[in-house]
MIDOSE-1310 file (N, C-alpha, C; in nm, 2 decimals, decimal comma, always signed):
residues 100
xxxx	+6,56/+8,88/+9,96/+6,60/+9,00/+10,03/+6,51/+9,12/+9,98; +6,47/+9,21/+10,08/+6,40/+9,32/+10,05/+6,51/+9,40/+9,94; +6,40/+9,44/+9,81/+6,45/+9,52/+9,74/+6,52/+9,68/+9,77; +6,45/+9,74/+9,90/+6,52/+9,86/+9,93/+6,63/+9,83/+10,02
xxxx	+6,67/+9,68/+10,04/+6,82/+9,68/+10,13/+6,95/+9,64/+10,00; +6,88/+9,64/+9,91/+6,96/+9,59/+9,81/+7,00/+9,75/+9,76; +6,96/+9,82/+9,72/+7,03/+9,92/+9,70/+7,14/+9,97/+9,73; +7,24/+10,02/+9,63/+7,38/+10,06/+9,74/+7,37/+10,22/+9,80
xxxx	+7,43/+10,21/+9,90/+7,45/+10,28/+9,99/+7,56/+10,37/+9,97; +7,56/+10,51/+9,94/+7,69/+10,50/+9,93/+7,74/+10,62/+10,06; +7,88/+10,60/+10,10/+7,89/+10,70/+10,23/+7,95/+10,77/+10,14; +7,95/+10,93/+10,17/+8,05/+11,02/+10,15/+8,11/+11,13/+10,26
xxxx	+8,25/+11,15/+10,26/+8,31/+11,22/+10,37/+8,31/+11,36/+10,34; +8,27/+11,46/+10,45/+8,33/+11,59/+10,41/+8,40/+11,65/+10,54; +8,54/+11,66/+10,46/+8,62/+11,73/+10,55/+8,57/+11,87/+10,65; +8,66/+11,89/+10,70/+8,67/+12,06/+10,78/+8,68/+12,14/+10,74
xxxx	+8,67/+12,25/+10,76/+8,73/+12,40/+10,68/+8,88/+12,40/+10,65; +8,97/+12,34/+10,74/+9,09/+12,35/+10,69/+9,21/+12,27/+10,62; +9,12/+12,15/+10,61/+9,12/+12,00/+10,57/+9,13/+11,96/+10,45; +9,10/+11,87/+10,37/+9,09/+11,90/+10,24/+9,04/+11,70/+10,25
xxxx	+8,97/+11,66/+10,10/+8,95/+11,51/+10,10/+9,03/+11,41/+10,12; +9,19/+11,41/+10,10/+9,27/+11,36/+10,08/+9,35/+11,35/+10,22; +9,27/+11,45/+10,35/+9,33/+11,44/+10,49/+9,34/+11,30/+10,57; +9,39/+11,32/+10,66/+9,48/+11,17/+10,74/+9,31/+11,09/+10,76
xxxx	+9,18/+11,16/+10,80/+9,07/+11,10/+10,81/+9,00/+11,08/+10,68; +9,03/+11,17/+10,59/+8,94/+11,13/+10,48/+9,00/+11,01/+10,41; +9,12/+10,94/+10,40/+9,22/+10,85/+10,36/+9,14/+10,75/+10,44; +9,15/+10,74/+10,57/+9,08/+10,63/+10,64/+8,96/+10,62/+10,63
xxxx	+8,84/+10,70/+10,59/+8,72/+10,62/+10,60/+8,70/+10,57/+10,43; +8,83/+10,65/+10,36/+8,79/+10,64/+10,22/+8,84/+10,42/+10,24; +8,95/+10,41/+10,24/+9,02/+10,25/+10,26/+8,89/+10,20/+10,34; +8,87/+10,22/+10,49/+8,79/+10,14/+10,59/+8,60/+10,17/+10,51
xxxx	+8,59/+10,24/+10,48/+8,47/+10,21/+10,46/+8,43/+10,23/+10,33; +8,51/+10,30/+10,21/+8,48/+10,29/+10,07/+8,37/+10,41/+10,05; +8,43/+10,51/+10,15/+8,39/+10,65/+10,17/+8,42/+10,75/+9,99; +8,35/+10,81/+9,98/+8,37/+10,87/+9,89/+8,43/+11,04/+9,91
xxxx	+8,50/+11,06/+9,88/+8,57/+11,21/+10,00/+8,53/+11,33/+9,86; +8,44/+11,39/+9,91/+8,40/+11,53/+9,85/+8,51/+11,64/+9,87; +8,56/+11,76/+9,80/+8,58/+11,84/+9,82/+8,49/+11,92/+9,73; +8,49/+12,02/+9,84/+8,35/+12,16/+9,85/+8,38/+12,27/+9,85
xxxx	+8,54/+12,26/+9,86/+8,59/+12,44/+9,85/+8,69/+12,45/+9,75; +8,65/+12,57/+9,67/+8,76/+12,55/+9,56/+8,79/+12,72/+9,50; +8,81/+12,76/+9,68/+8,88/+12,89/+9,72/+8,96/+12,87/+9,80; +9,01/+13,01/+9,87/+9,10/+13,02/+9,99/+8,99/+12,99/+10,07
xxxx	+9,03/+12,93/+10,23/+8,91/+12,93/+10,32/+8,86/+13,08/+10,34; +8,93/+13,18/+10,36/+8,88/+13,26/+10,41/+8,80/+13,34/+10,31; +8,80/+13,30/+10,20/+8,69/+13,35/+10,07/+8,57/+13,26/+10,04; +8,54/+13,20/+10,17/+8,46/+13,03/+10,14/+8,32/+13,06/+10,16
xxxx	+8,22/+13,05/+10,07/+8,10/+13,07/+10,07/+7,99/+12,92/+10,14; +7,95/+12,98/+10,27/+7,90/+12,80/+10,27/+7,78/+12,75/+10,19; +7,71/+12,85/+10,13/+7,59/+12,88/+10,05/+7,64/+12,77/+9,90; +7,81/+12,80/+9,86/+7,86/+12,76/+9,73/+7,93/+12,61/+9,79
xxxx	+7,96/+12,62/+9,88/+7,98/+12,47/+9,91/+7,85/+12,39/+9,94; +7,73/+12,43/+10,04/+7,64/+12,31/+10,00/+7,61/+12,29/+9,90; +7,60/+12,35/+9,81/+7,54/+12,35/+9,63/+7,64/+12,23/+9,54; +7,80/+12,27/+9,60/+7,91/+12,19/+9,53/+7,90/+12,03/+9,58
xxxx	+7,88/+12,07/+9,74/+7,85/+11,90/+9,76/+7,69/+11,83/+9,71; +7,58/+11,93/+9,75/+7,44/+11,90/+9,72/+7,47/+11,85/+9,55; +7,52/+11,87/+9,44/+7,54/+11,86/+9,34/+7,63/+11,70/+9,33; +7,68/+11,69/+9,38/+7,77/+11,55/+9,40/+7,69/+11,45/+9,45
xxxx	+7,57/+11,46/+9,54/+7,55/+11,38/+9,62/+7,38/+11,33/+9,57; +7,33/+11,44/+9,44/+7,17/+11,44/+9,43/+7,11/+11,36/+9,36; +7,18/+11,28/+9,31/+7,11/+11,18/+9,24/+7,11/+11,03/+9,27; +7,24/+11,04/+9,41/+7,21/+10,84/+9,49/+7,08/+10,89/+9,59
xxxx	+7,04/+10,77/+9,61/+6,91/+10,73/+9,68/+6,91/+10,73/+9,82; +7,02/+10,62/+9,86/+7,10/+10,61/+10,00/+7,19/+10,67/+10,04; +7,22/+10,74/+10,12/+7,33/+10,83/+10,12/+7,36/+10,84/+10,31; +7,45/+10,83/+10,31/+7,57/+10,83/+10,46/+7,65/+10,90/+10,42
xxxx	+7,65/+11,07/+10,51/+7,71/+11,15/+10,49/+7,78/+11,18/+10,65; +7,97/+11,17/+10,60/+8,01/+11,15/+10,75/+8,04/+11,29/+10,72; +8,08/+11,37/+10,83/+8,19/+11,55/+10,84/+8,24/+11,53/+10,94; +8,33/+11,59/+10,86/+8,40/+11,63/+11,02/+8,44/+11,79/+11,08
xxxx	+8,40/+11,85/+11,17/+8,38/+11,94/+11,21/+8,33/+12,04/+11,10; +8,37/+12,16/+11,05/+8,29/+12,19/+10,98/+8,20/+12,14/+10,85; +8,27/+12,02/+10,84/+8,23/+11,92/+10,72/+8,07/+11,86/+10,80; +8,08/+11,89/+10,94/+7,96/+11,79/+10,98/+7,87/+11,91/+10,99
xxxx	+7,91/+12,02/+11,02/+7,81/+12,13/+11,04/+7,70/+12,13/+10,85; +7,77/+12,10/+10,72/+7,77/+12,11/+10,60/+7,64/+12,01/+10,58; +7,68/+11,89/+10,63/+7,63/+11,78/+10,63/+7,47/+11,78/+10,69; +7,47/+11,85/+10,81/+7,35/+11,86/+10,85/+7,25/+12,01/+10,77
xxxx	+7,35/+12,10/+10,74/+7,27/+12,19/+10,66/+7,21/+12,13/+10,51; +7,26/+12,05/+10,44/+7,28/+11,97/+10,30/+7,08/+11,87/+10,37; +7,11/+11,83/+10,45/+7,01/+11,76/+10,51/+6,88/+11,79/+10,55; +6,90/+11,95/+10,62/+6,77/+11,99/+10,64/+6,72/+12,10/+10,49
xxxx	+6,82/+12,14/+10,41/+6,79/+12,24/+10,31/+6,70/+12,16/+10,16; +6,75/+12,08/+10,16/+6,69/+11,97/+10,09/+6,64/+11,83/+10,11; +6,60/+11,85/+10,22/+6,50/+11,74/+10,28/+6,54/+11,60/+10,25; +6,64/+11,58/+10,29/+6,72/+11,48/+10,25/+6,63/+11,38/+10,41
xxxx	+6,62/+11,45/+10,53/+6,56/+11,37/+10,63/+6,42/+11,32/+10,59; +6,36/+11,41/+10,56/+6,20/+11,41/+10,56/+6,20/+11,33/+10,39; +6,27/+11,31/+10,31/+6,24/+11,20/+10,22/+6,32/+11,10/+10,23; +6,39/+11,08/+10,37/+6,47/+10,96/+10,35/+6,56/+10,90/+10,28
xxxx	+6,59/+10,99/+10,21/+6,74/+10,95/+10,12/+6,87/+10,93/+10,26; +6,83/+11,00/+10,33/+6,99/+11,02/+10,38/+6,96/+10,97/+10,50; +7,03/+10,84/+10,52/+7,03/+10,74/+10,60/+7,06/+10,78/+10,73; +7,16/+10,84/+10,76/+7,24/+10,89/+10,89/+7,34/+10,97/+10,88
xxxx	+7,39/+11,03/+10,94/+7,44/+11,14/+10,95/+7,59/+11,17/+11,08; +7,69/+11,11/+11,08/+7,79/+11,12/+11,10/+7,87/+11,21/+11,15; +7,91/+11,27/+11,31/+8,01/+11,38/+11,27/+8,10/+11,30/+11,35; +8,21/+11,32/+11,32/+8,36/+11,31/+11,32/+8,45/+11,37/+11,38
């Protein structure tokens, strides 16, 4: 087997703005797919920096290779910013990209 399919993969979920990891979806992809569920805010929402949340998730996520990053609604808006801000496309770490 090719050595780069052998690498693990790992998914991780990021909730919504109003949501949190432990929500009725983040529970299900965590069981159904062995999702890893990020939380990225660790304010009130309405004190929520999205600058300090990609950093919180970008920090969790920067050192796997393979990465499947699901969101869901704001969580996917996060996901795609995490992706183009650090070239997660253009170096291919980040396999696909998920919104929810």
């Amino acid at each position: 087997m090719d050595r780069h399919l052998k690498q693990k993969i790992r998914i991780y979920y990021i909730h919504g703005y109003l949501s949190g990891p432990n929500s009725v979806k983040g529970k299900l992809f965590k069981e159904k797919l062995n999702a890893i569920n990020l939380k990225y805010r660790f304010c009130d929402p309405c004190d929520l920096k999205i600058s300090e949340c990609i950093d919180n998730i970008y920090n969790k996520i920067k050192n796997d290779k393979n990465v499947i990053l699901i969101g869901s609604s704001f969580g996917g808006y996060l996901s795609l910013k995490i992706a183009k801000i650090h070239k997660y496309i253009k170096d291919n770490n980040l396999k696909s990209r998920i919104l929810a």
